[in-house]
BANU-943403 format. One record per atom (N, C-alpha, C): atom name; residue number from 1; x, y, z; residue in three letters. Coordinates in steps of 0.001 Angstrom, whole numbers, padded with zeros to 6 digits. Layout:
+------+------+---------+---------+---------+------+
! name ! resi !    east !   north !      up ! resn !
+------+------+---------+---------+---------+------+
!   CA !  NUM !       X !       Y !       Z !  ala !
...
+------+------+---------+---------+---------+------+
***
This chain:
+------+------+---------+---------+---------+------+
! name ! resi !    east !   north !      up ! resn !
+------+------+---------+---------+---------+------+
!    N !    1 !  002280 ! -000900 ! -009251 !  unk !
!   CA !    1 !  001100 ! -000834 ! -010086 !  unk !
!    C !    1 !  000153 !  000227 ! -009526 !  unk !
!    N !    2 ! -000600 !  001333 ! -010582 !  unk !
!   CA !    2 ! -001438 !  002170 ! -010151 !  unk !
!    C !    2 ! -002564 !  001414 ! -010153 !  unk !
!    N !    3 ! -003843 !  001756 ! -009160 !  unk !
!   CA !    3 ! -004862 !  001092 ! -008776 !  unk !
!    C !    3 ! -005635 !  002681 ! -009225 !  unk !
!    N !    4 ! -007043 !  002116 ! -010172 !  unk !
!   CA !    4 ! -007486 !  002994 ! -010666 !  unk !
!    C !    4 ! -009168 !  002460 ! -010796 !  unk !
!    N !    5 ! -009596 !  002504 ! -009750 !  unk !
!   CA !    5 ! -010983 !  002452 ! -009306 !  unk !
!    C !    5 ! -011360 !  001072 ! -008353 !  unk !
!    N !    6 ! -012576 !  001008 ! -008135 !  unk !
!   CA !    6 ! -012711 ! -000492 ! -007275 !  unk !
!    C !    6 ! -012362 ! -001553 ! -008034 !  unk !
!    N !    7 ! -013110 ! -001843 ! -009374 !  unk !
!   CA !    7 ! -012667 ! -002727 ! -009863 !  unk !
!    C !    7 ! -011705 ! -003473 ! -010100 !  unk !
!    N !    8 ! -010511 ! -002615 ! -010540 !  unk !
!   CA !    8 ! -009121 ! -002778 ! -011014 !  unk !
!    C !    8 ! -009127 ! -003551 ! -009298 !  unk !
!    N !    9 ! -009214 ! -002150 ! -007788 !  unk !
!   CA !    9 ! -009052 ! -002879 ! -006588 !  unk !
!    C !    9 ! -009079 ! -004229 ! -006307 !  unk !
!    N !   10 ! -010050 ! -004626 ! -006442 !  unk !
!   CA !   10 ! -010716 ! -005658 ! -006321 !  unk !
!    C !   10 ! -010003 ! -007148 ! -006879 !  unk !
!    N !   11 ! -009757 ! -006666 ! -008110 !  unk !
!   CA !   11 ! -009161 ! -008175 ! -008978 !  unk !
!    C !   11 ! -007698 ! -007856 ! -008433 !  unk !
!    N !   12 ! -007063 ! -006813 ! -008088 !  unk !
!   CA !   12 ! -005340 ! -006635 ! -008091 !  unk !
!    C !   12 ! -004975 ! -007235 ! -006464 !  unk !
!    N !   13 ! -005799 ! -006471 ! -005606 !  unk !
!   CA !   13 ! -006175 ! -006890 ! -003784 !  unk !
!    C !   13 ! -006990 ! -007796 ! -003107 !  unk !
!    N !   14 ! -008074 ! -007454 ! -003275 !  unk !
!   CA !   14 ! -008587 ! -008175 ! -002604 !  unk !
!    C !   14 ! -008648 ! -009864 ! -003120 !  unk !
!    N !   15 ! -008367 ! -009924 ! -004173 !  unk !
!   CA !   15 ! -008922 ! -011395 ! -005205 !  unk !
!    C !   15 ! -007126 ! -011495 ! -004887 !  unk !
!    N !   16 ! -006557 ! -011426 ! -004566 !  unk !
!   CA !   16 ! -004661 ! -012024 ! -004691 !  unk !
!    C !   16 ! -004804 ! -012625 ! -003592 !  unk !
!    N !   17 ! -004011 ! -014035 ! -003432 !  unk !
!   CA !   17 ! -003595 ! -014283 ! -002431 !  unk !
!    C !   17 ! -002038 ! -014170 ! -001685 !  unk !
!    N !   18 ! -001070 ! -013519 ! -002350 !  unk !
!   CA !   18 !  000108 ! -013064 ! -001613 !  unk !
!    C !   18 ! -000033 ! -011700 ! -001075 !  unk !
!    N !   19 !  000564 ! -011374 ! -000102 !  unk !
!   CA !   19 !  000576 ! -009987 !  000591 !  unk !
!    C !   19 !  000545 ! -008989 ! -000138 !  unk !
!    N !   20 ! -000132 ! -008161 ! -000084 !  unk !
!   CA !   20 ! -000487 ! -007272 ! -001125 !  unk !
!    C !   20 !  000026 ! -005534 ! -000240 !  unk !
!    N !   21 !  000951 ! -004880 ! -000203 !  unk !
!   CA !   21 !  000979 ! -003439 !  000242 !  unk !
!    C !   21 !  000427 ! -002479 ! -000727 !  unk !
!    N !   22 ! -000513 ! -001968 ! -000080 !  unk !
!   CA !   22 ! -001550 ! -000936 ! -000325 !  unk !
!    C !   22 ! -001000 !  000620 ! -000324 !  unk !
!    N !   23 ! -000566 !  001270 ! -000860 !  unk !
!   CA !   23 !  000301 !  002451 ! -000918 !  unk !
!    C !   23 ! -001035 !  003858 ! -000846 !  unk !
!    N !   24 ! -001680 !  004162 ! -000445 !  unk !
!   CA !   24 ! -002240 !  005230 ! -000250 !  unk !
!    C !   24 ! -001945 !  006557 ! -000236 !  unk !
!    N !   25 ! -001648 !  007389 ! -001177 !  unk !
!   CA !   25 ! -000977 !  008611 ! -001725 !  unk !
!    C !   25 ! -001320 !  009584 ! -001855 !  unk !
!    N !   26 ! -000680 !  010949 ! -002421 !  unk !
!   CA !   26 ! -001374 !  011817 ! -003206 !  unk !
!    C !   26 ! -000111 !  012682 ! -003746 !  unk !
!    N !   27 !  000061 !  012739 ! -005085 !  unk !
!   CA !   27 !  000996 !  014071 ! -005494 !  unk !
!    C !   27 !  001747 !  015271 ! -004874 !  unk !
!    N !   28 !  000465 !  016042 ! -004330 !  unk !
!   CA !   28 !  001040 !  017055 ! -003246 !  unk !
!    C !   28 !  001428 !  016502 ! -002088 !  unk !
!    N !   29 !  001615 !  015370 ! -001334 !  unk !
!   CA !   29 !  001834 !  015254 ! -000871 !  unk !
!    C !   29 !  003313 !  014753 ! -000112 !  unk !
!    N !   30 !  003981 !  015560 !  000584 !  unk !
!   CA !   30 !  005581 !  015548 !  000631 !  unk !
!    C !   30 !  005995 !  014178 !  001441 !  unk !
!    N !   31 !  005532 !  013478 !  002815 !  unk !
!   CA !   31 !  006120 !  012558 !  002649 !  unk !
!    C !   31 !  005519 !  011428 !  002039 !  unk !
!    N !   32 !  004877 !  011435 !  001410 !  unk !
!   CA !   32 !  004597 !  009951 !  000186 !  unk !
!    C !   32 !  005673 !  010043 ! -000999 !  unk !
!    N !   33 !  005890 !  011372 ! -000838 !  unk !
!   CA !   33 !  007323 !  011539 ! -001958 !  unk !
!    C !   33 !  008308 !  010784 ! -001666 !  unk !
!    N !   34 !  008481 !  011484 ! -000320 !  unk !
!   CA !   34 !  009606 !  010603 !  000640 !  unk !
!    C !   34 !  009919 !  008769 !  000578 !  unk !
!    N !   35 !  008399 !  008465 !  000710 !  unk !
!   CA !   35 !  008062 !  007163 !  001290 !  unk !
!    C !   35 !  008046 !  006510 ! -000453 !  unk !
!    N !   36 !  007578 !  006691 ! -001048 !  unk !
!   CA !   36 !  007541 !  006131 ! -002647 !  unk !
!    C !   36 !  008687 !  005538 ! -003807 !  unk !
!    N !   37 !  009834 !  005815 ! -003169 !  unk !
!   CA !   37 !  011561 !  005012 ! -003598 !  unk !
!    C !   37 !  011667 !  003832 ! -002402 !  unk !
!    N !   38 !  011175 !  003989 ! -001043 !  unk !
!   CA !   38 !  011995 !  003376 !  000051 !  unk !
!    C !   38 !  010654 !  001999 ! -000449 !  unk !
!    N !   39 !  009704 !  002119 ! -000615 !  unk !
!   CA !   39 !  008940 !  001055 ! -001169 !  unk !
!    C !   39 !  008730 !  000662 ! -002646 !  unk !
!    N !   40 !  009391 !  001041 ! -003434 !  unk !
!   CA !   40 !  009834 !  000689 ! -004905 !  unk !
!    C !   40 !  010716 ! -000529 ! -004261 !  unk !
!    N !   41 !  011660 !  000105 ! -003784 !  unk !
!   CA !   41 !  012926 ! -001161 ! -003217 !  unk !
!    C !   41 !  012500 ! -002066 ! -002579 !  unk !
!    N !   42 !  011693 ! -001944 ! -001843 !  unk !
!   CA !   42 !  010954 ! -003129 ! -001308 !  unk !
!    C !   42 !  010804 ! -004127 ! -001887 !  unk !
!    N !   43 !  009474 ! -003842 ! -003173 !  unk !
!   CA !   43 !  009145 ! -004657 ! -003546 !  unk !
!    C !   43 !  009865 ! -005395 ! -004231 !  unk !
!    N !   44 !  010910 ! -004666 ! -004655 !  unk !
!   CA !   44 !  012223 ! -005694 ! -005323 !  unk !
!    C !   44 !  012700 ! -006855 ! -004868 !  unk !
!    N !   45 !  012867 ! -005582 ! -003295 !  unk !
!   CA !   45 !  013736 ! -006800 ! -002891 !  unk !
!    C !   45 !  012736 ! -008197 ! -001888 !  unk !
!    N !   46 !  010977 ! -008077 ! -002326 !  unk !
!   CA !   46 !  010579 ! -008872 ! -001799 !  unk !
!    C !   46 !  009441 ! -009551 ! -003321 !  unk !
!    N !   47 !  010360 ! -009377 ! -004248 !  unk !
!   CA !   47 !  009418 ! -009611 ! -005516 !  unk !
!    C !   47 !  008242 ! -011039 ! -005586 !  unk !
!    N !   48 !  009040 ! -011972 ! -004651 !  unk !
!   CA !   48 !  008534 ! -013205 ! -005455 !  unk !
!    C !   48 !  007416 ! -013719 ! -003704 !  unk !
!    N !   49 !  007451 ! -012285 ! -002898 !  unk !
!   CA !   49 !  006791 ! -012699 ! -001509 !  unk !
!    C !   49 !  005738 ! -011668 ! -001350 !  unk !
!    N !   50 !  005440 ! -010798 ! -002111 !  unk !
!   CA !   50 !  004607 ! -009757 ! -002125 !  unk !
!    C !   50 !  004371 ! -008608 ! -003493 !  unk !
!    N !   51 !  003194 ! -007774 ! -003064 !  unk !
!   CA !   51 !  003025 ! -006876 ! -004292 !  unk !
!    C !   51 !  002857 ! -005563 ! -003960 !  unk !
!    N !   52 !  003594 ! -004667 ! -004547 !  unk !
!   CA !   52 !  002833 ! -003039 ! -003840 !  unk !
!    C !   52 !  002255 ! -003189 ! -004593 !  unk !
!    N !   53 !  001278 ! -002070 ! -004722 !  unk !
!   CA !   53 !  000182 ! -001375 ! -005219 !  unk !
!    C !   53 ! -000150 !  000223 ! -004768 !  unk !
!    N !   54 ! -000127 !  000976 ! -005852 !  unk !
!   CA !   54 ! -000479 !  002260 ! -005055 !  unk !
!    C !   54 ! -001621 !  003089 ! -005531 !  unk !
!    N !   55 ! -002470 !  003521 ! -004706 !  unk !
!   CA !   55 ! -003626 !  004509 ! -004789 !  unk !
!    C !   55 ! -003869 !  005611 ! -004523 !  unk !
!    N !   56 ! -003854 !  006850 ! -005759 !  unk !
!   CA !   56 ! -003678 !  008369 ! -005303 !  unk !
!    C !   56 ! -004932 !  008464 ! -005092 !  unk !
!    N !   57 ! -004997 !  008725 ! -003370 !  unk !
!   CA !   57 ! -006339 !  009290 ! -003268 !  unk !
!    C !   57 ! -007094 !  010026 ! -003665 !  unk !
!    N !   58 ! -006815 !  011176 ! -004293 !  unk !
!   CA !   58 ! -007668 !  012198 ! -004994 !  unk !
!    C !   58 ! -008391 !  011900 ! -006523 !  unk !
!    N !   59 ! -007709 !  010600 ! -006479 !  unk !
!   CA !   59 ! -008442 !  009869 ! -008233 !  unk !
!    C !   59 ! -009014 !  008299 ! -007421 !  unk !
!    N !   60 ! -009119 !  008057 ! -006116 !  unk !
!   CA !   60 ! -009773 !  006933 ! -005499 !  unk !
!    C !   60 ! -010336 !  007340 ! -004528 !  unk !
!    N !   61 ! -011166 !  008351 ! -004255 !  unk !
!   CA !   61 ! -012188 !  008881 ! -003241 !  unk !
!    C !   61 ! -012419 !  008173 ! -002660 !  unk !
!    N !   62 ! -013266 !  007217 ! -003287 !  unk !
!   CA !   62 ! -014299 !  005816 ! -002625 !  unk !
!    C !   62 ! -013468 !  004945 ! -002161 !  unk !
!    N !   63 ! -012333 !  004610 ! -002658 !  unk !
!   CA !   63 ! -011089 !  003715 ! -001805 !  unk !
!    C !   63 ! -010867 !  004271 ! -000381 !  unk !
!    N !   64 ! -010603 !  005413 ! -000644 !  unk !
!   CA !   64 ! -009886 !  005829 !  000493 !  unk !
!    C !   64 ! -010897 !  006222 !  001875 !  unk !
!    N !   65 ! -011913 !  006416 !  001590 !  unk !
!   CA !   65 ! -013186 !  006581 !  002629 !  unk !
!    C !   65 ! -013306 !  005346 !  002837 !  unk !
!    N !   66 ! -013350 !  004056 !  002053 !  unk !
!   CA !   66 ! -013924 !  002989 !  002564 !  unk !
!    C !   66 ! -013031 !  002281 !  003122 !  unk !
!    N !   67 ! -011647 !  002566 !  003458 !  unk !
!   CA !   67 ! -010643 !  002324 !  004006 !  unk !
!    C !   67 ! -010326 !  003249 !  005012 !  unk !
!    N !   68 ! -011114 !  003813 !  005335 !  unk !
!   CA !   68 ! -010859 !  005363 !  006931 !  unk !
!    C !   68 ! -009360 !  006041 !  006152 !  unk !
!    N !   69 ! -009258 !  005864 !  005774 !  unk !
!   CA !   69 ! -007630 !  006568 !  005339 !  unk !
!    C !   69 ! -007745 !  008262 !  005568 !  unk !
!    N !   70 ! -006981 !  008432 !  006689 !  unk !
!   CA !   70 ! -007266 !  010191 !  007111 !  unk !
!    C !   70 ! -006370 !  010734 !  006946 !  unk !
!    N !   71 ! -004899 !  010280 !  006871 !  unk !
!   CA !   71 ! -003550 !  011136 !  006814 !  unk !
!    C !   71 ! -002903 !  010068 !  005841 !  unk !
!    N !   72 ! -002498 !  010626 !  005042 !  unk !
!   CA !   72 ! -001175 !  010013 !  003758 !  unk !
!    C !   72 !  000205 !  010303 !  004484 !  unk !
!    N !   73 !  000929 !  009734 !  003735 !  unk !
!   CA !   73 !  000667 !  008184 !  003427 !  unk !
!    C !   73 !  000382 !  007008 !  004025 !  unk !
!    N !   74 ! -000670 !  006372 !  003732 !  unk !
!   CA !   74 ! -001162 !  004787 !  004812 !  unk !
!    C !   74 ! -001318 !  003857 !  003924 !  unk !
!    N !   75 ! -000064 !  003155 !  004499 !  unk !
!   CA !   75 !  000235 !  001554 !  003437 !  unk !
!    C !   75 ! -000845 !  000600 !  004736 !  unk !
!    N !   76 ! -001705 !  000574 !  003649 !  unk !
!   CA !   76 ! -002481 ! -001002 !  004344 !  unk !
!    C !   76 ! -001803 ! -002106 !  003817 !  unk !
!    N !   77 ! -001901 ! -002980 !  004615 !  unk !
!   CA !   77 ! -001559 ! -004860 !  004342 !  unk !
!    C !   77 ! -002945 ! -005306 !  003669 !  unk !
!    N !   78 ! -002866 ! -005910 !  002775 !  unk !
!   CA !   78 ! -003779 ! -007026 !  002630 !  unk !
!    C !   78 ! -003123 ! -008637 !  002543 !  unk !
!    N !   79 ! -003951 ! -009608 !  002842 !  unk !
!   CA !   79 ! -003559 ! -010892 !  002990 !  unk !
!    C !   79 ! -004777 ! -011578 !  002695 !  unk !
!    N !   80 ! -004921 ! -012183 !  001445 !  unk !
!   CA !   80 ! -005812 ! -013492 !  000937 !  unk !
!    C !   80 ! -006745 ! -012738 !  001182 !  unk !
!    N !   81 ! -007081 ! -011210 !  000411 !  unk !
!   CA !   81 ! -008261 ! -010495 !  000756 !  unk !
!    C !   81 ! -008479 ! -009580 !  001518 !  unk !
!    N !   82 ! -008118 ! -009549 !  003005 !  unk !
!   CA !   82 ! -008304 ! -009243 !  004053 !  unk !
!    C !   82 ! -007308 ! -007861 !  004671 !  unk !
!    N !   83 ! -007956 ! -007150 !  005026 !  unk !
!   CA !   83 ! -006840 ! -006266 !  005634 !  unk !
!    C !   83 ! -006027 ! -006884 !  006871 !  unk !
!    N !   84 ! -005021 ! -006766 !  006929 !  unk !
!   CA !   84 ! -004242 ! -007232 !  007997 !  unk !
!    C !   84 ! -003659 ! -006242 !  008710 !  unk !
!    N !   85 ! -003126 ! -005396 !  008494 !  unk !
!   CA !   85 ! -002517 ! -003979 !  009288 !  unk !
!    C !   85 ! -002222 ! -002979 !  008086 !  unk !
!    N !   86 ! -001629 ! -002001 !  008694 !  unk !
!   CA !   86 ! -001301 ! -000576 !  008296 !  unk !
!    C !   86 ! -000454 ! -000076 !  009141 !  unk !
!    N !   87 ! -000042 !  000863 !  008168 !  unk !
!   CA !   87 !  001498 !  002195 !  008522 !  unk !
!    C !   87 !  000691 !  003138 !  008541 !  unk !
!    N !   88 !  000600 !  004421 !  009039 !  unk !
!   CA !   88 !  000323 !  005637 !  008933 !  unk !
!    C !   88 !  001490 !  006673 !  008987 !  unk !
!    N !   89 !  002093 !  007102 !  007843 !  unk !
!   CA !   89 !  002872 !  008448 !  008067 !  unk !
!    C !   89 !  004195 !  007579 !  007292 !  unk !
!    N !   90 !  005260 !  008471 !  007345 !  unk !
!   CA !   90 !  006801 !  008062 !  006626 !  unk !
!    C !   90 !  007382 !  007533 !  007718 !  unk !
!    N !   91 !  007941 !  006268 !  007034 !  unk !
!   CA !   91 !  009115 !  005251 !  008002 !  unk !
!    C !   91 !  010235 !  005088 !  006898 !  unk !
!    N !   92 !  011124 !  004469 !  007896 !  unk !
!   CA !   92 !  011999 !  004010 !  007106 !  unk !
!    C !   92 !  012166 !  002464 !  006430 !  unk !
!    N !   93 !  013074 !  002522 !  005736 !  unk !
!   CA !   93 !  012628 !  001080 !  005016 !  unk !
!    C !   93 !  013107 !  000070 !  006161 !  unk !
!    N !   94 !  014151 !  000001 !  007115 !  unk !
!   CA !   94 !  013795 ! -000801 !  007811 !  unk !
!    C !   94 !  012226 ! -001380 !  008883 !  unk !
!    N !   95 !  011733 ! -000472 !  008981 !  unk !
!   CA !   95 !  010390 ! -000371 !  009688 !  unk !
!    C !   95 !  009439 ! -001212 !  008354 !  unk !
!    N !   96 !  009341 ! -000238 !  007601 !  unk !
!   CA !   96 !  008450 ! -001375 !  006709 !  unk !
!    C !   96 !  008519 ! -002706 !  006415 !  unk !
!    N !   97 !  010122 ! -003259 !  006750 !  unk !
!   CA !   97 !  010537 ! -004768 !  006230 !  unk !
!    C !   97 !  010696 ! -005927 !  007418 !  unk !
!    N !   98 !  010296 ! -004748 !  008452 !  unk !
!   CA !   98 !  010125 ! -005542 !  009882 !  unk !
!    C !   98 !  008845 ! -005853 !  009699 !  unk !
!    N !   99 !  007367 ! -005119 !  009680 !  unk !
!   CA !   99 !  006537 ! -005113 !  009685 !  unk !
!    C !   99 !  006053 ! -006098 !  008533 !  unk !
!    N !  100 !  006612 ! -006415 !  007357 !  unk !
!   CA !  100 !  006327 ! -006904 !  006300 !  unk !
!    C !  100 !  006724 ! -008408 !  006628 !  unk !
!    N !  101 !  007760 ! -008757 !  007158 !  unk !
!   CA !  101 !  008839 ! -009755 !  007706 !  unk !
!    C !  101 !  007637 ! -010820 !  009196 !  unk !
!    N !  102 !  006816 ! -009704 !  009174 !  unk !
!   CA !  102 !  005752 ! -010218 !  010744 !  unk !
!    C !  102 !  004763 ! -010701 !  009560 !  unk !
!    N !  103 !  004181 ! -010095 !  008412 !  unk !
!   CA !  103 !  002821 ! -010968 !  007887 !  unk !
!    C !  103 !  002914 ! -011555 !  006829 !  unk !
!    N !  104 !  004590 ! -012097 !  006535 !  unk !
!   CA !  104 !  004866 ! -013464 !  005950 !  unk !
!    C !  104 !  004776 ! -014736 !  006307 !  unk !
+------+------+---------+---------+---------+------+
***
């Protein structure tokens, strides 16, 4: 799901209570290209335990400042609101499903 201002934020993240991955993006940007199939699959294969969500920074300014977000791609965690951790940079999908596998 594209996240397209605070609002939308707000009711999709922060107001959910299952794990919510925060996809922090941008078009030009080459590894979010990379990183943007290996977390499609994810969420598949974690459909009924979590939600991506993704936010192109250059159309969520105010997201992404109010989240320090300095280098793309940075998948934040949210949990019942709350930030819980973050990725900074391209991993592989095992790394993300370890990390995902810790804030279930």
């Amino acid at each position: 799901m594209d996240i397209q201002g605070k609002a939308q934020f707000q009711k999709e993240v922060l107001e959910a209570k299952e794990l919510i991955m925060a996809d922090f993006w941008a078009s030009w940007c080459g590894p979010c290209k990379m990183v943007s199939p290996i977390l499609d699959e994810i969420e598949k294969d974690y459909i009924a335990k979590m939600k991506l969500v993704k936010i192109n920074v250059d159309e969520n300014e105010e997201l992404a400042r109010e989240y320090e977000v300095m280098s793309i791609p940075t998948i934040i965690f949210f949990k019942d609101g709350k930030q819980v951790d973050q990725i900074i940079g391209a991993r592989s999908k095992t790394e993300f499903k370890e990390k995902i596998d810790t804030l279930l």
